[in-house]
C-alpha positions in Angstrom: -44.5 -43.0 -44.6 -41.1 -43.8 -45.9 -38.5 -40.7 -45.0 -37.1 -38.9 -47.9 -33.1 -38.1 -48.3 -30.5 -36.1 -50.3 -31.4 -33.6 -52.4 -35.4 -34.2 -52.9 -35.5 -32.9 -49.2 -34.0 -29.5 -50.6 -36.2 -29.6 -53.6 -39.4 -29.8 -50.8 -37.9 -27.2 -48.6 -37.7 -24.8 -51.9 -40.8 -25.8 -52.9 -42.9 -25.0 -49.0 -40.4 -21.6 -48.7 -42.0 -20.5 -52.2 -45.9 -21.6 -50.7 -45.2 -19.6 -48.2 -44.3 -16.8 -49.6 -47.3 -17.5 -52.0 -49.7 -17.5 -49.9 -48.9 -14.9 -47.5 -48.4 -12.4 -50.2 -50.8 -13.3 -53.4 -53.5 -14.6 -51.6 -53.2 -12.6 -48.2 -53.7 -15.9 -45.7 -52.8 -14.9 -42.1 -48.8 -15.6 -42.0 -49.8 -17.5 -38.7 -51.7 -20.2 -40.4 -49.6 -20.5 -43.4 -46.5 -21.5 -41.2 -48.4 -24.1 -39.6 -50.1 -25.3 -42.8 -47.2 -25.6 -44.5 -44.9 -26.8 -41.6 -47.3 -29.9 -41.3 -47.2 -30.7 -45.2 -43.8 -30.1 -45.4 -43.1 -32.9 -42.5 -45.1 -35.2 -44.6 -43.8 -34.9 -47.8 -40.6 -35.6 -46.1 -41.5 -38.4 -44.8 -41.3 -37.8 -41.3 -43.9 -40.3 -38.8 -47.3 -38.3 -38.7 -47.5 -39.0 -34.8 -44.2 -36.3 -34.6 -44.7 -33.5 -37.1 -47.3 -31.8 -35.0 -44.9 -32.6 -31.8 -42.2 -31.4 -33.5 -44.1 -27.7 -34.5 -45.2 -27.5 -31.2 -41.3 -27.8 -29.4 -40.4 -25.5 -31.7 -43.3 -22.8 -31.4 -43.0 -23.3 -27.6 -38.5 -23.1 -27.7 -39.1 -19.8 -29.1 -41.8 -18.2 -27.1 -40.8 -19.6 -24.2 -38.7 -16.9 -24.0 -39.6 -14.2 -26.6 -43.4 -14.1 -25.8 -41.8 -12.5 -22.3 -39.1 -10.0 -24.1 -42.3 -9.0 -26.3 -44.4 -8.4 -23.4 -42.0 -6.8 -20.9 -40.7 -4.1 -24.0 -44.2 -3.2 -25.3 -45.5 -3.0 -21.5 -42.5 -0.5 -21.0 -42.8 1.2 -24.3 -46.8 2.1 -23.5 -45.6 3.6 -19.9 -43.5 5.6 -21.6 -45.5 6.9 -24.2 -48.2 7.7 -21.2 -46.4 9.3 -19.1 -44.5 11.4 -22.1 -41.5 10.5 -21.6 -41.2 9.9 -25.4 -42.0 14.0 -26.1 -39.6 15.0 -23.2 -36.4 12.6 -24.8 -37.7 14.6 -28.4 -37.9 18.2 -26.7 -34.9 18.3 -24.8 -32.6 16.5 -27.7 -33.9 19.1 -30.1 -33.3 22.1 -28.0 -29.6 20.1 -27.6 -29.2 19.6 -31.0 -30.4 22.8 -32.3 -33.1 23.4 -35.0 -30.4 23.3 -37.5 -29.5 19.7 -37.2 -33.0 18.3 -36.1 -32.1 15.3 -38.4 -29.6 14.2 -36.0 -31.7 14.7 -33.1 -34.6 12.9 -34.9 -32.0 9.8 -34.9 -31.1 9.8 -31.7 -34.6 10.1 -30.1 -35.6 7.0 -32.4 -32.6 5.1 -30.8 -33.2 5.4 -27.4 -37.4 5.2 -27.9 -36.7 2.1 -30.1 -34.8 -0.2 -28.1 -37.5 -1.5 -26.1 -40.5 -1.5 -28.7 -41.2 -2.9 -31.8 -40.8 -0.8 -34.8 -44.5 -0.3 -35.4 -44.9 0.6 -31.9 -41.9 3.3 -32.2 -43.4 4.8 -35.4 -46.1 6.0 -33.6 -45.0 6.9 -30.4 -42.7 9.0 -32.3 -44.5 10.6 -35.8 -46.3 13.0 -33.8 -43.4 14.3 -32.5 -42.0 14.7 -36.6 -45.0 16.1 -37.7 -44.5 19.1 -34.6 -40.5 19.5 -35.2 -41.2 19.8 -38.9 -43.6 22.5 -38.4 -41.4 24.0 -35.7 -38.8 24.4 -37.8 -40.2 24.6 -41.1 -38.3 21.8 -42.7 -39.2 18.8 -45.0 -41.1 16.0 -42.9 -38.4 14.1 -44.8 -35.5 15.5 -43.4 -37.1 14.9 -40.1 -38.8 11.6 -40.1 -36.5 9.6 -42.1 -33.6 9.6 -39.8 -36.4 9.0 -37.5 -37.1 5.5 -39.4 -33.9 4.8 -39.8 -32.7 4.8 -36.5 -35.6 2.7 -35.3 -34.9 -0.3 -37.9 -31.3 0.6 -37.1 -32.4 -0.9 -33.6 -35.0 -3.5 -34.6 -32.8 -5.5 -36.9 -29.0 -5.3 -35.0 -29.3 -4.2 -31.1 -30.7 -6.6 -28.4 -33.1 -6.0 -26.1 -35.1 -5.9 -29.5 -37.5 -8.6 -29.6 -36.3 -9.4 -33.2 -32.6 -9.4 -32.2 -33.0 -10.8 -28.8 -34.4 -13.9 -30.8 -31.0 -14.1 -33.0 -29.2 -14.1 -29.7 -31.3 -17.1 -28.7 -30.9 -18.9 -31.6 -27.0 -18.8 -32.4 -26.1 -18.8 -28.7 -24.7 -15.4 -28.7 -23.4 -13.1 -26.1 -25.6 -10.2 -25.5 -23.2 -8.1 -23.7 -20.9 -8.6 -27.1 -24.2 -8.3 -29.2 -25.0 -4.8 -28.4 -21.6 -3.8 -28.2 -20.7 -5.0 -31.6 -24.5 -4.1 -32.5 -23.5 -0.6 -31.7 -20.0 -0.7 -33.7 -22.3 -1.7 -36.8 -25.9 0.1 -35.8 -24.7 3.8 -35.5 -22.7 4.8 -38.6 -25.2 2.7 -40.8 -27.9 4.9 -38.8 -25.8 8.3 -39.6 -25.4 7.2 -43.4 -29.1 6.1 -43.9 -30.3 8.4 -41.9 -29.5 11.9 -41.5 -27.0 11.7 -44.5 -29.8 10.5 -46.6 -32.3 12.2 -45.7 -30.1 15.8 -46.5 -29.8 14.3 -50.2 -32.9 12.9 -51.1 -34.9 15.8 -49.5 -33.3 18.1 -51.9 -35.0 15.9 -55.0 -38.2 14.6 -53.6 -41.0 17.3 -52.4 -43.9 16.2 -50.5 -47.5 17.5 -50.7 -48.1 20.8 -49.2 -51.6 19.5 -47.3 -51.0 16.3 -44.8 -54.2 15.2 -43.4 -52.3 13.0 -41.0 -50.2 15.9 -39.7 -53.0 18.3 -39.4 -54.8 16.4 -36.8 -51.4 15.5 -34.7 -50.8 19.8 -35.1 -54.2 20.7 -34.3 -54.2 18.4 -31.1 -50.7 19.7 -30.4 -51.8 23.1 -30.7 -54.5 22.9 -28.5 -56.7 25.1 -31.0 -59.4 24.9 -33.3 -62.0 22.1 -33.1 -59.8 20.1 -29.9 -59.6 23.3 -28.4 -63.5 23.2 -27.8 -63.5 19.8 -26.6 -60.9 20.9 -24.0 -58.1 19.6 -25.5 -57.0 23.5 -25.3 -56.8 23.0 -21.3 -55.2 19.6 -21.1 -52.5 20.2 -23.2 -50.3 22.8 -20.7 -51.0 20.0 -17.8 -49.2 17.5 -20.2 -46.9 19.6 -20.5 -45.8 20.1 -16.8 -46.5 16.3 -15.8 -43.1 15.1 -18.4 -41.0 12.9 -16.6 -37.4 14.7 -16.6 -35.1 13.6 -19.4 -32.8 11.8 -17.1 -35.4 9.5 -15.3 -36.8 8.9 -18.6 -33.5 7.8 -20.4 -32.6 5.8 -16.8 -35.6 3.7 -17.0 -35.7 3.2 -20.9 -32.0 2.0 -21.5 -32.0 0.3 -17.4 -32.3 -3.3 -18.8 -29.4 -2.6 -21.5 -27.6 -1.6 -18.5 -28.4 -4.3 -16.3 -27.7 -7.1 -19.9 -24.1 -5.9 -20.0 -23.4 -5.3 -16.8 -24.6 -9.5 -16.5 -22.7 -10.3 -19.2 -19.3 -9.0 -17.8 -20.7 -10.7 -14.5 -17.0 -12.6 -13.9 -14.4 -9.8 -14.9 -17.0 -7.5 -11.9 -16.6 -10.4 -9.7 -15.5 -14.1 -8.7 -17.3 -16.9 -10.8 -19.7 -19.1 -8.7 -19.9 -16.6 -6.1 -23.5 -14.4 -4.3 -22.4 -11.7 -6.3 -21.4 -13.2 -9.4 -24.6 -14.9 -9.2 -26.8 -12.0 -8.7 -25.4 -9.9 -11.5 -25.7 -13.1 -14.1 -29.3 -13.3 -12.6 -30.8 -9.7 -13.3 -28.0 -9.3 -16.0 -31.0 -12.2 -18.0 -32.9 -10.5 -20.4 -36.1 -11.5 -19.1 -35.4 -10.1 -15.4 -33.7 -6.9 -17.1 -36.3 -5.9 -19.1 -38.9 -6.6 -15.6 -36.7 -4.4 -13.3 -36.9 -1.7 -16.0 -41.1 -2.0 -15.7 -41.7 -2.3 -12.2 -38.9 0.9 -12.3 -41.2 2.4 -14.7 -44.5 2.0 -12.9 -42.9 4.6 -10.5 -40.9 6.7 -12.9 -43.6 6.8 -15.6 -46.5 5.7 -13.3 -47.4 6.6 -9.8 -44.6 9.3 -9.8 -46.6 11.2 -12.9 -50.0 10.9 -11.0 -51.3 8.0 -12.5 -52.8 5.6 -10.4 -52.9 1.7 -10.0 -55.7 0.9 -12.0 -54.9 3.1 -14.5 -51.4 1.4 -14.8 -53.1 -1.6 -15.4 -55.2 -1.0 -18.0 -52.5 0.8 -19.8 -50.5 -2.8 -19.2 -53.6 -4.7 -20.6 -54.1 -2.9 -23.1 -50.7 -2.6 -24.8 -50.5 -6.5 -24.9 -53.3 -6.9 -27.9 -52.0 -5.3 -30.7 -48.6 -7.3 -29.9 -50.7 -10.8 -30.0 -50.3 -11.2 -33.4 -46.5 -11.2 -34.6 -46.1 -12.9 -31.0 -48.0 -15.8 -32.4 -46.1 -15.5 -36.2 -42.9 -15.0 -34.6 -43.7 -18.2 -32.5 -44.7 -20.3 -35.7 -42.0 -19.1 -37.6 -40.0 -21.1 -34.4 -42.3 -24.1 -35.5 -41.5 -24.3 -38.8 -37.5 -24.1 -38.3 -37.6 -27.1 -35.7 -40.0 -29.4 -38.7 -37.0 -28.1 -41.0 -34.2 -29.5 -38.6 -36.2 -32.9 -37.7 -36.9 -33.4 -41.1 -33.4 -33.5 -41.8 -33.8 -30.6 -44.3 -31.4 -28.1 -42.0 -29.0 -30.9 -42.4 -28.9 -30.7 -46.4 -29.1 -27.1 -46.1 -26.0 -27.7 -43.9 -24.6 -30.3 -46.4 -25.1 -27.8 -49.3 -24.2 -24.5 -47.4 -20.4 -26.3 -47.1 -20.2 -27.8 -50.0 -20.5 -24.0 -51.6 -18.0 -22.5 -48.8 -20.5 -19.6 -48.6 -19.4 -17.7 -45.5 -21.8 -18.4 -42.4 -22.6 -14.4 -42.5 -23.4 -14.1 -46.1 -25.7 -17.0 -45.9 -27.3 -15.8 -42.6 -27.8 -12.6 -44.5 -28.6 -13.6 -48.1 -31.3 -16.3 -46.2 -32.8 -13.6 -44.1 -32.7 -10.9 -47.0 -34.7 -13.7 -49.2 -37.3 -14.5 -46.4 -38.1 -10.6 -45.8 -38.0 -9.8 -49.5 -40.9 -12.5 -50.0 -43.2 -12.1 -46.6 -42.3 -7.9 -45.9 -41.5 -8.9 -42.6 -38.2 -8.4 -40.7 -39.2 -10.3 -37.7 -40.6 -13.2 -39.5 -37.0 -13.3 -41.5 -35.0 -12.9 -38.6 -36.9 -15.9 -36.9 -37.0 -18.1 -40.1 -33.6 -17.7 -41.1 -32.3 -18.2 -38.0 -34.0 -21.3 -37.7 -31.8 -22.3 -41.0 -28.5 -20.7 -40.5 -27.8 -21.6 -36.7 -27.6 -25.3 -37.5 -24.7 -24.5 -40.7 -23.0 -22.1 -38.0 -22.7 -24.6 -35.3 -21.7 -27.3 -38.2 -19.1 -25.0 -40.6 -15.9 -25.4 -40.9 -15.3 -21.8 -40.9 -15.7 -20.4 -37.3 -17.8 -17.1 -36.9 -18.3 -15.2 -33.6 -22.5 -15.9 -32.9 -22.8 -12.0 -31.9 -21.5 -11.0 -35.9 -24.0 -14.1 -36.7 -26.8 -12.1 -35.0 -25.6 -9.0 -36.8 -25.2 -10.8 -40.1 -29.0 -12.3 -40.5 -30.3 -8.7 -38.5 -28.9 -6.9 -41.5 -30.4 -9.2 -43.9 -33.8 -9.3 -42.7 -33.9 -5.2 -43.6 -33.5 -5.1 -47.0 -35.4 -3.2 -49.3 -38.8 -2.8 -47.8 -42.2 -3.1 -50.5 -45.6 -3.7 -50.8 -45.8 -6.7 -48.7 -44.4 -4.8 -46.0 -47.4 -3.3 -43.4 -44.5 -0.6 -42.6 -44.0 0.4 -46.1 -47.8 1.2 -46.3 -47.6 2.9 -42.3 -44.7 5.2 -43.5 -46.5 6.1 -47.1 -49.4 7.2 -45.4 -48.1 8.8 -42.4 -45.5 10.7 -44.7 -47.9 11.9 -47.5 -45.9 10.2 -50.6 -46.4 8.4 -53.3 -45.9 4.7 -54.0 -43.3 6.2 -55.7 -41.7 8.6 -53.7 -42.1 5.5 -50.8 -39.8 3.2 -52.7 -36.9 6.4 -53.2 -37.0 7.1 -49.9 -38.0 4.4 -47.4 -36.9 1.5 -50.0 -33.6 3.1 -50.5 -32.8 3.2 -46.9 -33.3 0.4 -45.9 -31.6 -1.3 -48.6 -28.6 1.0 -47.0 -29.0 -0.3 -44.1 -28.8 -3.6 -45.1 -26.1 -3.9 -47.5 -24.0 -1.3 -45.0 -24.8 -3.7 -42.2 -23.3 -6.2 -43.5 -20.2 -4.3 -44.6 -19.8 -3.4 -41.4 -20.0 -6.9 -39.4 -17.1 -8.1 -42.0 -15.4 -5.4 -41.7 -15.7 -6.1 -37.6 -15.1 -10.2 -38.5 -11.7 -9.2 -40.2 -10.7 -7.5 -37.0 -11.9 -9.7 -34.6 
């Protein structure tokens, strides 16, 4: 086939974006198989030899699991001994009794920083929603004012702060620092967290009233309570053991936030110590994501594992079975990878690149507006994140205008947040879980997120002009 140039390759990559989002969303095919499907027609159309489309996918499926199939593994293996050993309820309890009942909204954030960092934000909604459901009964306040500080400091964390699967990726793919990433990450991440969070959640719980009866809540309360029907099936006499087996809260925040302490300490390996040296060596080597985030398990096997009573076999089952439910957006995530590399050896990314300039968009707008398109079409953050960077990084490395890679990561983060809808599985997870109304979903969930995203990237120019 003859290769196709100029602008016809933009018309094609327009054309494949909008399949995509087609059929992912109206006709509901598994986003998996839709990126290959359309990766592989969109390397014919333009033109490029049949015997290197499919080699072309697979270098850029296996580029970017090569290294995030681990980061996904490692965080959600950490994120299940943590939630077994309850060392997610012991972070919640003693931040509330720190906090105080009065500003539980505050505490709700905080807990769904620290929780979320190593788990996807799926994973961290349900670790943590029991805990809402028993702090707004505690304290007899709105499951709003409680849980959506909650949500917002967990997509606070998926979309900006590195060792997040979905940041971690960004970091890959524009070559950033990820000492500077989650530094600057946490310049950006924690007033956008306070605004969309607890500020937000104070006004809009004042307008929007939830239904009385939760059926979701009243199982997590009656299991928590250890009466009525669990109390029969014994749940009445576990419950106090629970109890005294918590991990304390400082060996629970030491081994969650141990491989963000081990990335930074690697990443300011040569102002620690001489460059090309043992020691220089050693702190790059288990300052590498990969080897961070395995210290913190193997740490955690002890801290959350044998130290709690659980034995080995038991560890390894919960290992096992945390993996499966993580198989999917590991493969998505991976295809997504595919799809960028077809765009770039199509020569697509380079009239994206060609186009990008000729408009003198900023690099961070575009990584942003890109990513903020992608989620807005397929509902899901990762899946913009990986797309867009797939795009972007090939304008960044060719603009005129210079950007810092670590605002870069921050840029397309904040982009792939916006406004959250129907196609989105956690729009659906929080509408249920909460008790609301499609409604109610979209002036509360919605809303923040689209405040996270536009404040996001406020902030990272803000940080750019200073920089």
């Amino acid at each position: 086939m003859e290769a196709v140039h100029g602008s016809m390759l933009l018309v094609y990559a327009v054309v494949a974006i909008a399949l995509l989002i087609l059929l992912i969303t109206r006709y509901k095919v598994y986003p998996f198989l839709v990126l290959i499907m359309v990766s592989l027609l969109l390397g014919l159309v333009a033109g490029m030899p049949m015997a290197t489309i499919v080699k072309s996918f697979e270098t850029g499926n296996g580029n970017t699991l090569g290294h995030i199939a681990i980061v996904v593994g490692l965080g959600t293996m950490l994120g299940k001994m943590m939630a077994e050993s309850g060392g997610a309820e012991r972070v919640a309890t003693t931040l509330i009794d720190f906090f105080g009942e009065k500003h539980i909204h505050w505490a709700m954030m905080v807990v769904a920083i620290i929780v979320g960092l190593p788990v996807f934000f799926e994973v961290g909604f349900v670790l943590l929603i029991p805990i809402a459901f028993n702090v707004a009964k505690r304290t007899n306040k709105s499951l709003l004012l409680v849980g959506l500080p909650m949500v917002a400091g967990l997509s606070v964390v998926h979309g900006l702060l590195p060792p997040h699967p979905a940041a971690m990726l960004a970091v890959q793919a524009y070559h950033a620092d990820i000492g500077r990433t989650i530094a600057y990450g946490l310049m950006v991440g924690v007033p956008t967290a306070i605004v969309a969070g607890p500020l937000f959640a104070l006004m809009i719980s004042r307008y929007i009233k939830l239904p009385k009866e939760n059926a979701l809540a009243a199982q997590f309360l009656g299991s928590a309570d250890g009466n009525g029907a669990d109390a029969k099936n014994g749940a009445a006499n576990t419950a106090p053991t629970r109890k005294r087996e918590l991990p304390s809260f400082g060996i629970t925040l030491f081994t969650i936030l141990l491989p963000v302490i081990l990335m930074l300490i690697g990443s300011w390996a040569d102002l620690i110590s001489t460059p090309k040296t043992l020691p220089n060596d050693l702190l790059r080597f288990f300052g590498n994501s990969d080897v961070a985030l395995l210290t913190a398990v193997l740490v955690s096997f002890w801290t959350f594992g044998a130290s709690r009573g659980f034995n080995r076999d038991q560890i390894q089952k919960f290992c096992g079975e945390c993996l499966a439910p993580i198989a999917g957006i590991t493969l998505i995530v991976g295809a997504g990878g595919g799809f960028g590399r077809v765009l770039m050896d199509s020569g697509i990314s380079k009239e994206i690149v060609n186009a990008a300039t000729s408009v003198h968009m900023s690099p961070l707008l575009f990584g942003w507006l890109v990513a903020a398109l992608i989620r807005l079409a397929t509902g899901s953050a990762t899946v913009a994140m990986t797309t867009a960077c797939g795009i972007v990084a090939p304008i960044a490395a060719a603009g005129a205008v210079q950007v810092k890679p670590e605002l870069l990561v921050l840029a397309t983060g904040s982009g792939s947040l916006i406004f959250s809808h129907v196609n989105d599985g956690g729009f659906w997870l929080i509408k249920e879980y909460f008790g609301m109304t499609v409604g109610q979903t979209f002036k509360t969930w919605s809303l923040l997120e689209t405040i996270i995203s536009l404040m996001g990237l406020g902030l990272t120019f803000a940080l750019a002009a200073v920089l």
